[in-house]
FINU-589956 format. One line per field, with one value per residue (C-alpha): residue in one letter; x, y, z; residue number from 1. Coordinates in steps of 0.2 Angstrom, whole numbers, always signed. Last residue first. Example, Ala and Ser with C-alpha at 12.3 -4.5 7.8 and 13.67 -1.06 7.14 Angstrom:
<loses>
rest S/A
xx +68/+62
yy -5/-22
zz +36/+39
nr 2/1
</loses>
This chain:
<loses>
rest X/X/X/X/X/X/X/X/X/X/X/X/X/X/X/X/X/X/X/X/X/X/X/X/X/X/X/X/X/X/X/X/X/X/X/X/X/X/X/X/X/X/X/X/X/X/X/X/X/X/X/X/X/X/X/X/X/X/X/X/X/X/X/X/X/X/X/X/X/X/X/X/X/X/X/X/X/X/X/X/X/X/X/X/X/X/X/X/X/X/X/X/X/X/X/X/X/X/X/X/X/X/X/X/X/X/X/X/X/X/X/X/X/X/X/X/X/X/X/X/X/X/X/X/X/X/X/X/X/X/X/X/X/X/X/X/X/X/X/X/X/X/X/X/X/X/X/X/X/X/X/X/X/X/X/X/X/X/X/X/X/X/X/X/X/X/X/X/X/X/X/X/X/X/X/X/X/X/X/X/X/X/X/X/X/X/X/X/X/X/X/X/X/X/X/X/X/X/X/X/X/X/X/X/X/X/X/X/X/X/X/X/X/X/X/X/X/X/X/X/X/X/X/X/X/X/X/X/X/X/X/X/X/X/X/X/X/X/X/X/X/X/X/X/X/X/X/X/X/X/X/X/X/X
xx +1223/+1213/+1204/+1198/+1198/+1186/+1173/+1172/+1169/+1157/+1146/+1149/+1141/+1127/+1123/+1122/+1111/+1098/+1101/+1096/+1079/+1075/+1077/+1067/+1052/+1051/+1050/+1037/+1027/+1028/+1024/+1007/+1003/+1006/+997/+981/+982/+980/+965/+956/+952/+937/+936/+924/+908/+903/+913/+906/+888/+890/+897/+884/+869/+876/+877/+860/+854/+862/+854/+837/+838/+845/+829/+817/+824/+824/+806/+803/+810/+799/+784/+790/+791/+775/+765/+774/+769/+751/+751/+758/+745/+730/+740/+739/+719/+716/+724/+715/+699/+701/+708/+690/+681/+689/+690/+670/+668/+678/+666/+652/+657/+662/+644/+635/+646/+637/+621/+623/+629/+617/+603/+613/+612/+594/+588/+597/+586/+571/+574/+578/+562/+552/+558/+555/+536/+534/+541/+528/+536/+537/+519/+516/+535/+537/+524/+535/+550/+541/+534/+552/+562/+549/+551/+570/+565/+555/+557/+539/+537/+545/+534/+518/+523/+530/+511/+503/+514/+512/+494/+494/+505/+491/+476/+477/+476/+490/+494/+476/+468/+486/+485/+470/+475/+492/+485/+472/+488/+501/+487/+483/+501/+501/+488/+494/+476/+478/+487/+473/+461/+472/+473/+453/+453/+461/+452/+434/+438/+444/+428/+432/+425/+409/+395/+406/+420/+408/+403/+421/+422/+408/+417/+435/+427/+418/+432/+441/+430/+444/+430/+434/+435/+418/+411/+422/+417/+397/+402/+410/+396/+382/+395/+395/+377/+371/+383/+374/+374/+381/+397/+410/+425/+422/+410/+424/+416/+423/+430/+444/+454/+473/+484/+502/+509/+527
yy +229/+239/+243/+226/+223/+238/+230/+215/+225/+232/+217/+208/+222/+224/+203/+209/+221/+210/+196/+208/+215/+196/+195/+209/+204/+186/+196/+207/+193/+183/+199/+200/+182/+181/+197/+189/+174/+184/+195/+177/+173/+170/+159/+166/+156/+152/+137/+131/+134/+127/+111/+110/+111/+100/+88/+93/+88/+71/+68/+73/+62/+48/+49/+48/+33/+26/+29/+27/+7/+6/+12/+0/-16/-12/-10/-30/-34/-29/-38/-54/-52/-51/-67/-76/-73/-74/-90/-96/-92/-102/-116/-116/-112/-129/-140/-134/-140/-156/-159/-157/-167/-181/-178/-180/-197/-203/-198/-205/-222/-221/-219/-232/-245/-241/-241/-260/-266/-260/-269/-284/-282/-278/-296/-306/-299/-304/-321/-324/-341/-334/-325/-324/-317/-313/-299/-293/-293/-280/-272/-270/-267/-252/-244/-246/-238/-222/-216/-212/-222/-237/-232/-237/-251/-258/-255/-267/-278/-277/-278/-293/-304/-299/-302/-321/-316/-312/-294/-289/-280/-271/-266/-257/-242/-242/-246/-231/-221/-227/-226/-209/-204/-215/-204/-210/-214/-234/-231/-221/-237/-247/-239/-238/-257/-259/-246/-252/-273/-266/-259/-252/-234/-242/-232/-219/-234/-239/-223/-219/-236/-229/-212/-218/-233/-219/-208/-226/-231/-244/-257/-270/-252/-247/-266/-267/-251/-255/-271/-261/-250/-265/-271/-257/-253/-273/-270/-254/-261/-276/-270/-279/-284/-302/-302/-297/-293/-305/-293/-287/-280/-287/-272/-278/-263/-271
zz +1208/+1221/+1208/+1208/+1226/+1228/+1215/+1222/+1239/+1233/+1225/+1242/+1251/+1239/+1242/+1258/+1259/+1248/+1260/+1272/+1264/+1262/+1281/+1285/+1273/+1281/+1296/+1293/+1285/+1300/+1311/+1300/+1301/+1321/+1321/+1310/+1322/+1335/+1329/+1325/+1310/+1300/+1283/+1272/+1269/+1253/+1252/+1264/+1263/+1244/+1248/+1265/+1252/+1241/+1255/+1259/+1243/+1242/+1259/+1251/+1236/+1247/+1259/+1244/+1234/+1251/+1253/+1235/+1239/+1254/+1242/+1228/+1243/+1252/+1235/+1230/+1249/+1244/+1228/+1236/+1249/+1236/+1227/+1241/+1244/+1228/+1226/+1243/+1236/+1222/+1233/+1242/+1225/+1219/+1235/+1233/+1216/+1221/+1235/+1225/+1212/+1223/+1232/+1214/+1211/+1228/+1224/+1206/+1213/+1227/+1212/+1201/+1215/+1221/+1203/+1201/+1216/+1209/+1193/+1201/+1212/+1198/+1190/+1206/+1207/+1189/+1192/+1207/+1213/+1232/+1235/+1251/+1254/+1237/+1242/+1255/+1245/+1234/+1246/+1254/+1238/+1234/+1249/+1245/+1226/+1232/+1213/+1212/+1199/+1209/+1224/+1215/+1208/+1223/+1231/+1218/+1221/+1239/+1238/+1225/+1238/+1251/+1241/+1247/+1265/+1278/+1271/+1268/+1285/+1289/+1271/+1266/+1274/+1265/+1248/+1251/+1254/+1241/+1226/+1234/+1230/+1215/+1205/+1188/+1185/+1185/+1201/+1209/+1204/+1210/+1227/+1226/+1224/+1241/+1248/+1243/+1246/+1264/+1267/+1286/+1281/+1278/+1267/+1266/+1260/+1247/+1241/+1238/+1229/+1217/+1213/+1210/+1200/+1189/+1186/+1184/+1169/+1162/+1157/+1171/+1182/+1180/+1182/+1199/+1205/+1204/+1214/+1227/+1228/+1230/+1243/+1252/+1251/+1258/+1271/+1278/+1294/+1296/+1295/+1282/+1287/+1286/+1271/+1259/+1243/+1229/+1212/+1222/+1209/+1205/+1197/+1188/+1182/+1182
nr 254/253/252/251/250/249/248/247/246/245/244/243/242/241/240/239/238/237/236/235/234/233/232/231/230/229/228/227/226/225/224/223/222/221/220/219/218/217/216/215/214/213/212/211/210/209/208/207/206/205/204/203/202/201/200/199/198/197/196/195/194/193/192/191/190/189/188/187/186/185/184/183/182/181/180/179/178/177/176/175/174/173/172/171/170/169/168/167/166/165/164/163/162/161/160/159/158/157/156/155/154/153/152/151/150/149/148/147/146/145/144/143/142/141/140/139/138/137/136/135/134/133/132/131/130/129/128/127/126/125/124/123/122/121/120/119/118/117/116/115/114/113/112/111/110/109/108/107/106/105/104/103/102/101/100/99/98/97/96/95/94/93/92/91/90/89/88/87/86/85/84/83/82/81/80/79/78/77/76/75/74/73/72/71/70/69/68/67/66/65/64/63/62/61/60/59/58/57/56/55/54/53/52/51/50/49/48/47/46/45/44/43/42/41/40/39/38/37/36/35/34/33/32/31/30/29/28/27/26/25/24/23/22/21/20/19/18/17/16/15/14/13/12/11/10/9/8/7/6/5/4/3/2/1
</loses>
């Protein structure tokens, strides 16, 4: 997987021809330093390669493995990238790619890391180790979007959650409310019929505390009624006398 192929020829083709003779010496220094896992020292000497030409396609190349050697795969990526327009169609192109599929895989960038790596099978078709980085790769990308997708089913299910937790409240808020409408309807009436009882009581008691008022005809009319009633029992009792003498006469009489 860490596969890392250095440069050790200097490419004449892209070299300047001023100041060739320091860019190669420098890339030559580099390639001793990194042989003997010196990178500190590599990093430096392919710098002065490329100051010395900014072209050096052997410096930037060799300075992205030198970053990945380091664990520095986001300058790996970059001097990998400026080196690869000049590499991709020679014999270092398969190692470039490599070399920058590596580099993405540890940064979890897997479908860039698919790509190089398919583009180094492309100049490279029976590379093995290639084929097996690209396997891995591939399984990551599945189990990431499987995890992506798996995280978005968990989020939609945490949202449905708060969503219909927030409906529950909301329902049982208005059920509450209808429940306070309800006792203070029921008060209400509780209320009205307390007071209506009362004022029946109230009218009970007015009338029968009140003394019936009559009219000053209706009193005569009651007065001559009683008069008469009076002089007719006074009548019967006259006659009842006159029976009782009259009795009596015939019974001397005899």
């Amino acid at each position: 997987m860490k596969k890392i192929t250095v440069i050790l020829v200097v490419l004449f083709s892209v070299c300047a021809v001023c100041g060739a003779q320091t860019e190669r010496g420098s890339v030559r220094k580099g390639n001793r330093d990194f042989s003997k896992s010196r990178f500190d020292e590599a990093e430096i000497n392919y710098k002065k390669a490329l100051v010395a030409d900014s072209t050096s396609v052997a410096a930037d190349y060799n300075l992205g493995n030198t970053y990945f050697r380091m664990e520095n795969f986001g300058e790996a990526e970059k001097y990998y990238s400026a080196a690869a327009d000049s590499l991709a169609k020679g014999e270092y192109g398969a190692d470039l790619y490599h070399n920058l599929g590596n580099s993405l895989l540890t940064h979890k960038e897997y479908q860039k890391a698919i790509e190089a790596y398919k583009n180094a099978l492309r100049r490279r078709p029976g590379d093995m180790e290639t084929k097996a980085n690209l396997a891995y790769a591939q399984k990551m990308l599945e189990n990431q979007q499987d995890q992506q997708n798996q995280d978005q089913q968990n989020q939609n299910q945490d949202q449905n959650q708060d969503q219909n937790q927030q409906n529950q409240d909301q329902q049982d808020k208005q059920d509450k409310q209808n429940q306070d409408n309800r006792d203070q309807n029921q008060d209400q009436n509780q209320n009205q019929d307390q007071n209506q009882n009362q004022n029946q009581d109230q009218d009970q008691q007015n009338q029968q505390g009140q003394q019936p008022k009559i009219s000053p005809q209706a009193a005569q009319q009651m007065l001559q009624a009683i008069q008469d009633q009076e002089k007719d029992t006074q009548e019967k009792v006259k006659k009842e006398k006159a029976l009782q003498m009259r009795s009596k006469q015939k019974e001397k009489n005899w």
